[in-house]
C-alpha positions as CSV (number, residue, x, y, z in Angstrom):
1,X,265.8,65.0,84.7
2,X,267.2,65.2,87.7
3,X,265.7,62.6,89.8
4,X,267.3,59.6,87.1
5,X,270.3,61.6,86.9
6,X,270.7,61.3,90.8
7,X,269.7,57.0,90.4
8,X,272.4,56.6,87.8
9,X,275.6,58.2,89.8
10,X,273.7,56.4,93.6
11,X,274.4,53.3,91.8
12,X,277.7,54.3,90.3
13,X,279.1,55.3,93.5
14,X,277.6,51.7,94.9
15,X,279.3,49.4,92.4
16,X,282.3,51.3,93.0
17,X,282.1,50.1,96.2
18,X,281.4,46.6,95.7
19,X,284.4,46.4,93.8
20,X,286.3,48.1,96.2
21,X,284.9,46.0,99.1
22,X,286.1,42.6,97.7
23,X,290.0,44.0,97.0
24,X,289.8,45.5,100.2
25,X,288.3,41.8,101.9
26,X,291.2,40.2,99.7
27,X,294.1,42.4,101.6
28,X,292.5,41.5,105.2
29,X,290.7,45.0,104.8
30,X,287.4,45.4,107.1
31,X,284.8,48.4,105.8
32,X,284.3,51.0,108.2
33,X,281.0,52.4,105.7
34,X,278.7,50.9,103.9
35,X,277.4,53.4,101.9
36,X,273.9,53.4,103.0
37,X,274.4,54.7,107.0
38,X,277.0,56.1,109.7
39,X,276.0,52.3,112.4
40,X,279.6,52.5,112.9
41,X,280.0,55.6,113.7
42,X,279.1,58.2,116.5
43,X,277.5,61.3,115.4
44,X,277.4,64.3,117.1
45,X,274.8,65.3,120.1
46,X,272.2,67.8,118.9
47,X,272.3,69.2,115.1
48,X,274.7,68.8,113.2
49,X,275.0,68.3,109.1
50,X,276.9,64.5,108.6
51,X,274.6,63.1,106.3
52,X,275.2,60.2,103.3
53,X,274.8,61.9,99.7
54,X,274.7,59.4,97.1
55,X,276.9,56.7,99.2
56,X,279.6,58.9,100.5
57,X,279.8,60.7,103.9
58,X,279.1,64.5,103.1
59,X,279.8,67.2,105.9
60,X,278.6,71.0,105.7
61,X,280.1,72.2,108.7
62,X,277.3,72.2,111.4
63,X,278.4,70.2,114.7
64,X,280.9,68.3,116.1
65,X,283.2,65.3,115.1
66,X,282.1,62.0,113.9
67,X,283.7,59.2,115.5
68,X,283.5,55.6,115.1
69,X,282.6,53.5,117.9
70,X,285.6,51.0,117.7
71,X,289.1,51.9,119.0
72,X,292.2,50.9,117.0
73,X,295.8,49.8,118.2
74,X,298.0,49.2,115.6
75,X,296.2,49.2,112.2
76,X,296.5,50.7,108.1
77,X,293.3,52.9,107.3
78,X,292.6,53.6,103.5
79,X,290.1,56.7,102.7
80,X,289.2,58.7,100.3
81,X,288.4,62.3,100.6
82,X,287.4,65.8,99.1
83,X,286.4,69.2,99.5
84,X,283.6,69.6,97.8
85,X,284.2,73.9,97.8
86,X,285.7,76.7,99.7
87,X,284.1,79.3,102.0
88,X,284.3,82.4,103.7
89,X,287.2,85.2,103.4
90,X,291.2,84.6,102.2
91,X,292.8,82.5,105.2
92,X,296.3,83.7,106.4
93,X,298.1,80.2,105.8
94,X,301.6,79.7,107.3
95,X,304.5,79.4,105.3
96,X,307.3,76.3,106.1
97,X,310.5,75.7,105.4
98,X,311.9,72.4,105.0
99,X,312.9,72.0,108.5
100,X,309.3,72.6,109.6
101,X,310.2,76.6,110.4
102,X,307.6,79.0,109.9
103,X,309.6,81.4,107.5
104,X,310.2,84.9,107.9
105,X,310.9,87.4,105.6
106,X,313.7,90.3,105.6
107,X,312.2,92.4,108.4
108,X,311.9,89.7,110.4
109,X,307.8,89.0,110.0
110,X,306.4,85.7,109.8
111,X,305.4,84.9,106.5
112,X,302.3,83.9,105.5
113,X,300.6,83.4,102.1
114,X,296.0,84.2,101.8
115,X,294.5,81.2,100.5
116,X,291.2,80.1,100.0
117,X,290.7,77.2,102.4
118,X,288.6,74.6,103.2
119,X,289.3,72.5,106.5
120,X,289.1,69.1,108.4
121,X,291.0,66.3,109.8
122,X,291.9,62.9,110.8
123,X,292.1,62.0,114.9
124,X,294.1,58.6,114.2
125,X,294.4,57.9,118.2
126,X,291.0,59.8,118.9
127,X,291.9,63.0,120.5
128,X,293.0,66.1,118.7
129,X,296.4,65.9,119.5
130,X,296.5,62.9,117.3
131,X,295.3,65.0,114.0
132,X,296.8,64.6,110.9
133,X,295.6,68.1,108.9
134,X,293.3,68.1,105.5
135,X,293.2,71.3,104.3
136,X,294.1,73.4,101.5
137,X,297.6,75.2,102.6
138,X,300.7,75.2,100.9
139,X,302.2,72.4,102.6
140,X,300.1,70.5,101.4
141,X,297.7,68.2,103.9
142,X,298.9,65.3,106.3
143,X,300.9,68.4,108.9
144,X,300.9,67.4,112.5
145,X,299.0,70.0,114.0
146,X,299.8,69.2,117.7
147,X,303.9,68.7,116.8
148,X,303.9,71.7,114.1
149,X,305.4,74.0,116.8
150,X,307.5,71.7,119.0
151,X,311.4,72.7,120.2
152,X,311.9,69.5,119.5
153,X,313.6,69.9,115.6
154,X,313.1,66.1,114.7
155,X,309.2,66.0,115.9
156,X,308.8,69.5,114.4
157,X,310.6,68.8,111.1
158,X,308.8,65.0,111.1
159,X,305.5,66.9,111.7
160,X,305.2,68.8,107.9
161,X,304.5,67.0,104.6
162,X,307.4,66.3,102.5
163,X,305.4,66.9,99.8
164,X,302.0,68.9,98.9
165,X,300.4,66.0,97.2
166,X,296.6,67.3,97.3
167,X,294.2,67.3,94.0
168,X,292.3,70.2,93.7
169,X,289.2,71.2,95.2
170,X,286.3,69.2,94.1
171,X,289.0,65.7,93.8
172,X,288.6,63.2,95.7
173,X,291.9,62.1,97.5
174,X,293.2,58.5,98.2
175,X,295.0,58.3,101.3
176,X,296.6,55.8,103.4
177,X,297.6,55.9,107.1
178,X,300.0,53.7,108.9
179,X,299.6,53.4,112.9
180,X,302.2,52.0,114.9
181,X,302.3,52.9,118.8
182,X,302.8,56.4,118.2
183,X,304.4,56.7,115.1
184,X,302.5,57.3,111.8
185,X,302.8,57.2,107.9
186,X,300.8,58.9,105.3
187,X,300.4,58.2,101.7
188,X,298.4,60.9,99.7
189,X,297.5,60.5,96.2
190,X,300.6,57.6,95.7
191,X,303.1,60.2,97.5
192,X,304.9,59.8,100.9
193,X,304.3,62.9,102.7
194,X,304.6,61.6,106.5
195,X,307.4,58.6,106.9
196,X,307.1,57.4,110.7
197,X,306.4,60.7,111.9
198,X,306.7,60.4,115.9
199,X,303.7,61.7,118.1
200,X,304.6,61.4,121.4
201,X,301.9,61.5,124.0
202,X,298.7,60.2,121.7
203,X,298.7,57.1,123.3
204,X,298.6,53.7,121.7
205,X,294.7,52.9,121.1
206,X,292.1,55.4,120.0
207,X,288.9,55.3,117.7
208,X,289.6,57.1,114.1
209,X,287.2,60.6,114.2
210,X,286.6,62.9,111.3
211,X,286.8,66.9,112.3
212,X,284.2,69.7,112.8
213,X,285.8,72.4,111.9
214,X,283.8,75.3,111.9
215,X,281.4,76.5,109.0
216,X,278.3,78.7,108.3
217,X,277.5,81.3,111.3
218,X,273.9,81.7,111.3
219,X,273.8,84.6,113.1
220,X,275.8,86.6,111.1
221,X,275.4,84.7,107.5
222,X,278.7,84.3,106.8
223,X,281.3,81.5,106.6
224,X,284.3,80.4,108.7
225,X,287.7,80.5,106.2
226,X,288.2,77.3,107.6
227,X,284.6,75.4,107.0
228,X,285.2,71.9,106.9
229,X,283.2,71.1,103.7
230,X,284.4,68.1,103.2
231,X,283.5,64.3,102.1
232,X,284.6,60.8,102.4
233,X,284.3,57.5,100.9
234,X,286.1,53.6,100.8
235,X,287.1,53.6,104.1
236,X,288.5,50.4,105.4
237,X,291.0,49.6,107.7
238,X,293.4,46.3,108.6
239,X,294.3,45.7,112.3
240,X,297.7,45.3,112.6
């Protein structure tokens, strides 16, 4: 049974696709995946686990970052994404305030709040600096990481989601980015949670890479609270 079972959702997942490959031709949209292999992408040197599971991209956590061979300037890049589970212990997430402040409670202490996490990212100008944060904290994914702790109040404030618009584990995510220079927008599940977000420093042409970030330790058989067990599919992405 499970051999059809695994035939019927391949080519599910492949007329989804098609479908979504001729609205995204119609909006000037180019595919950066075609479902069946990673030829425009770089994988990883040596092992890793970036494999394609019934037309999607699936990660388990095993080797470095996957990064397409093009560089981008100016462009809009659609994705969707999941988690397909969480691993390892509770995760000590931050906790924000509006103004992009870790909070502290009445003693003083930073507060934070343990979650069960799963976590990756999106380089949008290639290096890590650029990264906009998928992952399962409070804040909700799209956080700059690189700008989260910045004197600056405007980069720091511009750097946290004004909204936690993530599905639950297991849901796959729409998402849409906006590059300009070094500004960037974010759409997440039809919610604004960046709005020209500045990065100063990221430069103004990168390729787009999808991040390791850490998983299963063989040695000691346990997993990272921050495995990035994550998967993508419909990506495409307009030059601007």
């Amino acid at each position: 049974m499970k051999a059809p079972r695994s035939k019927a959702t391949l080519i599910l997942c492949l007329c989804l696709l098609f479908q979504t490959s001729g609205y995204a031709k119609k909006e000037k949209f180019i595919s950066l995946f075609n479902g069946k292999d990673l030829e425009q992408w770089v994988l990883p040197k040596g092992e890793h686990t970036w494999k394609i599971v019934d037309g999607i991209i699936d990660y388990e956590s095993k080797g470095g970052n996957l990064t397409t061979k093009k560089s981008f300037s100016d462009y809009v890049l659609k994705l969707d994404w999941r988690f397909k589970r969480t691993a390892g212990p509770p995760y000590n997430a931050k906790i924000f305030d509006q103004e992009g402040n870790q909070k502290v409670d009445a003693n003083g202490k930073r507060m934070t709040q343990p979650i069960k996490n799963a976590d990756s990212g999106v380089f949008v100008r290639g290096s890590g600096k650029s990264q906009v944060n998928l992952w399962c904290w409070p804040c909700g994914s799209g956080q700059l990481w690189a700008f989260h702790t910045s004197e600056d109040p405007v980069l720091r404030k511009g750097a946290l989601p004004k909204v936690n618009a993530d599905k639950p584990v297991g849901v796959w995510n729409e998402m849409k980015i906006t590059m300009k220079g070094e500004t960037v927008s974010v759409i997440l599940n039809g919610e604004t949670v960046l709005d020209q977000s500045r990065m100063p420093g990221v430069g103004n042409k990168g390729p787009i890479v999808f991040q390791h970030h850490g998983g299963y330790n063989e040695k000691t058989k346990t997993w990272s609270s921050a495995s990035a067990l994550i998967q993508f599919r419909n990506l495409f992405i307009k030059e601007l």
